[in-house]
C-alpha positions as CSV (number, residue, x, y, z in Angstrom):
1,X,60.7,87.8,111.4
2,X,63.6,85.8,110.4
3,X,64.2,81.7,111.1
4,X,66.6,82.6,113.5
5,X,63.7,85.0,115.5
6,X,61.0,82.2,115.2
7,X,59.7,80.5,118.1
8,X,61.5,77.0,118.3
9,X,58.5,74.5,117.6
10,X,59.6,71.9,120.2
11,X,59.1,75.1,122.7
12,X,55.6,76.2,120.9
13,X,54.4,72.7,120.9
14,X,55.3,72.3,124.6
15,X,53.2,75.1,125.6
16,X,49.9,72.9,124.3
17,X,51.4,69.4,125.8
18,X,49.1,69.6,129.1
19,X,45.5,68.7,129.8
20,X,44.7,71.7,131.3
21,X,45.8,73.9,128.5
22,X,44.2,71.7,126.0
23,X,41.0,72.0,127.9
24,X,41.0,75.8,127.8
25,X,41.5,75.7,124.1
26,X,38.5,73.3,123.9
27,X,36.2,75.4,126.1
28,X,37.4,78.5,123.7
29,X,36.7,76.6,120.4
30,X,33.5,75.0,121.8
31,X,32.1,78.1,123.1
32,X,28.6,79.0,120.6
33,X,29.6,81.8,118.6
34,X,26.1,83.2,118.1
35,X,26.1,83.6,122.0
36,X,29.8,84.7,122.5
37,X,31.4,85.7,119.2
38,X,34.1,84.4,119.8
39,X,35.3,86.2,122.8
40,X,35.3,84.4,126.5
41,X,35.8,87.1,129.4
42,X,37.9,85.4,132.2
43,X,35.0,84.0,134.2
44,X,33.4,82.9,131.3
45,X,36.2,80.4,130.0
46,X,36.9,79.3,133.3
47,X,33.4,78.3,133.8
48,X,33.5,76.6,130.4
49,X,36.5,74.9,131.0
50,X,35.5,73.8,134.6
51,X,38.5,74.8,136.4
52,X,38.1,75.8,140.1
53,X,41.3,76.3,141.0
54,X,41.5,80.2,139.6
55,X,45.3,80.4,140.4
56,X,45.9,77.2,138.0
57,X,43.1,78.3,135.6
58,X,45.4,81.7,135.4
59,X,49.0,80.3,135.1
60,X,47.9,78.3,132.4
61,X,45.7,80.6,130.1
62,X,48.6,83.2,130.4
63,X,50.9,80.5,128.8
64,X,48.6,80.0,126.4
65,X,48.4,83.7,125.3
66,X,50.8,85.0,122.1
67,X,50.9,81.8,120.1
68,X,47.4,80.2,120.8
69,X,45.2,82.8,122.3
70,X,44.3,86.2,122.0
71,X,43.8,88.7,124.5
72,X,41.7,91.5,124.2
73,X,39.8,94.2,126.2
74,X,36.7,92.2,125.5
75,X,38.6,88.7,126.4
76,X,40.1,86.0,125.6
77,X,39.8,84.1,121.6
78,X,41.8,81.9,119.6
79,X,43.8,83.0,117.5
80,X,44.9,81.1,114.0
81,X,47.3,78.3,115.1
82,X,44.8,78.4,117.8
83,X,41.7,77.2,115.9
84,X,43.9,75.2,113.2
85,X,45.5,73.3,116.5
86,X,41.7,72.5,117.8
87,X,40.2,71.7,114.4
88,X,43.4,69.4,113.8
89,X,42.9,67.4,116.8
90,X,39.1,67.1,116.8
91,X,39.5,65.7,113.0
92,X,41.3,62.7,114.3
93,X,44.4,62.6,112.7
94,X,46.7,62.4,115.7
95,X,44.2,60.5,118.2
96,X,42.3,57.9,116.4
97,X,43.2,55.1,114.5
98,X,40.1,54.0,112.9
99,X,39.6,51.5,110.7
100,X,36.9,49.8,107.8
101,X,36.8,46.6,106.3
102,X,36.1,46.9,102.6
103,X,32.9,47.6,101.0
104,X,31.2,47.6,97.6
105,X,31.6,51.0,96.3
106,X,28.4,51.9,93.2
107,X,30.9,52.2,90.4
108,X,32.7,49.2,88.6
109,X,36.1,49.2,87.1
110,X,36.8,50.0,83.6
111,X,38.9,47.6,82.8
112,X,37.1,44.7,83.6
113,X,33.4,45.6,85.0
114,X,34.1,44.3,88.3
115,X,32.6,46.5,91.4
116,X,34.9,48.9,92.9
117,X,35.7,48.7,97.0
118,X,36.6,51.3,99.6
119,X,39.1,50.6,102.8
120,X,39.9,52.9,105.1
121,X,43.1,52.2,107.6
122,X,46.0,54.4,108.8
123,X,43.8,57.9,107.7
124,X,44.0,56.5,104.1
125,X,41.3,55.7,102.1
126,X,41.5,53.7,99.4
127,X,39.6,52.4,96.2
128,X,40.1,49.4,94.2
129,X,38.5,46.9,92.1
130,X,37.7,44.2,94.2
131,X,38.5,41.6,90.8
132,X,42.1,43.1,89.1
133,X,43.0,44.9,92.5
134,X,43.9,47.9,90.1
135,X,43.8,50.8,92.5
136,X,41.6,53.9,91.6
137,X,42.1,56.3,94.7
138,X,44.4,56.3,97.7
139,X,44.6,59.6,99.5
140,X,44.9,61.2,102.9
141,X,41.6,61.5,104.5
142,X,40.4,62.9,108.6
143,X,39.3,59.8,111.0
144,X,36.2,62.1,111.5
145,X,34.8,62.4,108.5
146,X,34.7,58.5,108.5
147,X,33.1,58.3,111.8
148,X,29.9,61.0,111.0
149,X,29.4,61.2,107.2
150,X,28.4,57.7,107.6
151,X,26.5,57.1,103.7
152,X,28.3,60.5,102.7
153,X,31.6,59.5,103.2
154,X,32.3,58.5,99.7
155,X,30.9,61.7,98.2
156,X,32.5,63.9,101.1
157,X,36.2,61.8,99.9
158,X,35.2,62.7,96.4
159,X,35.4,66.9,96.9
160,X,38.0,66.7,99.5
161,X,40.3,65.3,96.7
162,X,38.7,67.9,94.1
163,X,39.5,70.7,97.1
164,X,43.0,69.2,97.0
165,X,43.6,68.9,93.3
166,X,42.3,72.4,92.5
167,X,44.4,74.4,95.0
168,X,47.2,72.2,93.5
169,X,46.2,72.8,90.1
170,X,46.2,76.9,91.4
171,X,50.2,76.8,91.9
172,X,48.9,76.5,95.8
173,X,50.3,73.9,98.4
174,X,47.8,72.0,99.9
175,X,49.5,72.2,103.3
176,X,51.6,75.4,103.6
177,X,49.7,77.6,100.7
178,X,53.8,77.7,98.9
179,X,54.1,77.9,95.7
180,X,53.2,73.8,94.0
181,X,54.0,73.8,90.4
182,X,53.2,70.8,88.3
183,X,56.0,68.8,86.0
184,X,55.3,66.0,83.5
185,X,57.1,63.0,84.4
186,X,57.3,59.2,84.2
187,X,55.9,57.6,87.5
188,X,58.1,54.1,88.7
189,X,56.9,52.3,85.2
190,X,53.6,53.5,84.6
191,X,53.4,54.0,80.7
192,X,51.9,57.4,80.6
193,X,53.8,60.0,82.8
194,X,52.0,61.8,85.7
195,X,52.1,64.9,87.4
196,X,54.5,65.9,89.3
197,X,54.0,68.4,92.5
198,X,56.4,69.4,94.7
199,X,55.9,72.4,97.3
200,X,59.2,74.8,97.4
201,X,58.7,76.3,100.4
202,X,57.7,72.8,103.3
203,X,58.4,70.5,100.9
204,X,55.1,68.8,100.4
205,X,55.0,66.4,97.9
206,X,51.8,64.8,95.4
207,X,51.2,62.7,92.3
208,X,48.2,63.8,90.1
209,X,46.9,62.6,87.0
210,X,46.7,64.5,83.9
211,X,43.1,64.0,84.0
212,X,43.0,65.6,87.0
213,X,45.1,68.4,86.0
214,X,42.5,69.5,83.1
215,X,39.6,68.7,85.6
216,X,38.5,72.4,86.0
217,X,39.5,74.1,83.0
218,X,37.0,76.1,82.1
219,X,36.8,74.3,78.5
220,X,36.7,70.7,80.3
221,X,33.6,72.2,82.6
222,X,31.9,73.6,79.5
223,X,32.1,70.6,77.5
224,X,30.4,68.4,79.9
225,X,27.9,70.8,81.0
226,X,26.9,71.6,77.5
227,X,25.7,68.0,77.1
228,X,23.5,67.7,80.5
229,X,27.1,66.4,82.5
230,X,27.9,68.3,86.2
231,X,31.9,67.1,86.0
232,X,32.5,68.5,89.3
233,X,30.1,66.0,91.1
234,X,30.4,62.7,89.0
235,X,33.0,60.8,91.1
236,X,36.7,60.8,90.2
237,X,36.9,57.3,89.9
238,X,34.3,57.0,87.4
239,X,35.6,59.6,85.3
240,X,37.6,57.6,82.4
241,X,39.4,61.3,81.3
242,X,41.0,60.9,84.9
243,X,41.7,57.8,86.1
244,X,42.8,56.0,82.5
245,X,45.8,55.6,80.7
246,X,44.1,55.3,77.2
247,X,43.2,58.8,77.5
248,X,46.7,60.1,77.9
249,X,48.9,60.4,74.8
250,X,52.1,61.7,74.6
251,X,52.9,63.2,71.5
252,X,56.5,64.8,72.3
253,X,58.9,64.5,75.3
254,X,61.7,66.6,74.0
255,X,59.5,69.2,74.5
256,X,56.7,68.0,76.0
257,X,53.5,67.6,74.2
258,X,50.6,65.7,76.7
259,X,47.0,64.9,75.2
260,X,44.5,64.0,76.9
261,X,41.5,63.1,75.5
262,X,37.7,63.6,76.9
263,X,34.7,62.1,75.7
264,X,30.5,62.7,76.2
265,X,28.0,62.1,74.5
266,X,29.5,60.7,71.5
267,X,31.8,64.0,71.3
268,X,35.6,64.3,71.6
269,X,37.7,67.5,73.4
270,X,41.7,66.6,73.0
271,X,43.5,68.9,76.0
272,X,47.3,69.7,75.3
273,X,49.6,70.2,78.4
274,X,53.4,71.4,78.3
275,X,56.1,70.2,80.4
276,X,55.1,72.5,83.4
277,X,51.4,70.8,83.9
278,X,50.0,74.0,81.8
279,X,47.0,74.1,79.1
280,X,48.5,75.1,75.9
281,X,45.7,74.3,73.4
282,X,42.1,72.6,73.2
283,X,41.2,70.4,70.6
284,X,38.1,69.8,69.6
285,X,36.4,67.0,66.8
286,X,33.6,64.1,66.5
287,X,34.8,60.9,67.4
């Protein structure tokens, strides 16, 4: 289908700006799949959804069917944009603004020792050293997972960036799945250049760290591992390789030769990036 076939989104959007239709999509999403499967027969939904009037009930559910649900001879499902509509809403993002005054976070900053702090305002939560304000983390994050991980929220953050920086790392948009490759480039007037993603298909557009570039490389997991380390759990913010300058050297620009250096254990790995955000060589040596 071309742009010029596609449904207009104004129109598609439309179709879901009503109570009524929003509560059939609920009563759908809601609906136990171990008891349904994922399939509501007419009376069924209708029942969920609480709607008497069967002539409404019917207008409204045949609106919905094409772009947001699926008819079939056993009933009626979601279908993608369906469940991706519902799971969007229920995470918060357009129908809560909530809100948390800082809090000590169980890390300190390594510049100057001080204990880190988390905030959490306008689905952003942030982390920063509550002494030299230098910010660690500041990233996109659901209203919901705020509300109910409760304790867990900081961990939770912690993969749902990793999730993020690993697709990202994968050539793989975080928002559309386009294509996302990754540029070396100087950030406002940081010293050592970040990386640079930009999607080329919605246009999507992220800062990483070089750190977090090497993050998963298979060398960078082994090197940890192999001295009692699990990389992919110790928080971001603790992890000097990612979220310091010192560690990044830049060796060439013209092309572009990016070190960045990991220590354990009184052991060195030196990982060398090219221009395009790619592993080109590991280093390794004592320190």
């Amino acid at each position: 289908m071309s742009d010029s076939d596609s449904p207009n989104p104004a129109d598609v959007f439309g179709v879901v700006a009503d109570e009524t239709r929003m509560t059939i999509l609920r009563a759908l999403a809601e609906a136990p799949y171990e008891e349904y499967e994922g399939t509501l027969t007419f009376s069924e939904l209708r029942e969920r959804a609480g709607i008497r009037d069967s002539g409404q009930f019917n207008y409204h559910l045949d609106t919905l069917v094409g772009q947001f649900v699926e008819r079939t001879d056993d009933g009626y499902g979601l279908t993608y944009p369906g469940e991706l509509l519902y799971r969007t809403i229920v995470a918060g993002l357009f129908t809560r603004r909530t809100e948390l005054e800082s809090r000590d976070v169980d890390s300190e900053c390594l510049d100057c020792g001080a204990p880190l702090e988390m905030a959490y305002d306008e689905a952003v939560l942030r982390i920063v050293c509550s002494d030299c304000d230098r910010e660690y983390m500041s990233v996109e994050f659901p209203p919901s997972a705020v509300e109910s991980r409760g304790d867990d929220c900081l961990e939770t953050f912690d993969q749902w960036v990793r999730h993020h920086v690993l697709l990202m790392n994968r050539d793989v948009c975080v928002w559309c799945a386009g294509p996302m490759p990754g540029e070396l480039r100087y950030r406002d007037d940081d010293e050592a250049p970040y990386v640079a993603r930009n999607c080329e298909h919605c246009g999507g557009f992220m800062w990483t760290t070089p750190g977090e570039t090497v993050l998963y490389h298979p060398a960078v997991v082994s090197f940890f591992y192999e001295r009692g380390v699990d990389v992919t759990s110790r928080p971001l913010w603790e992890l000097e390789f990612v979220v310091s300058d010192d560690a990044v050297e830049v060796r060439s620009e013209d092309p572009w030769e990016l070190v960045v250096t990991i220590t354990c254990e009184g052991d060195e790995m030196r990982v060398v990036l090219d221009g395009d955000a790619e592993v080109v060589e590991i280093e390794d040596g004592a320190v």
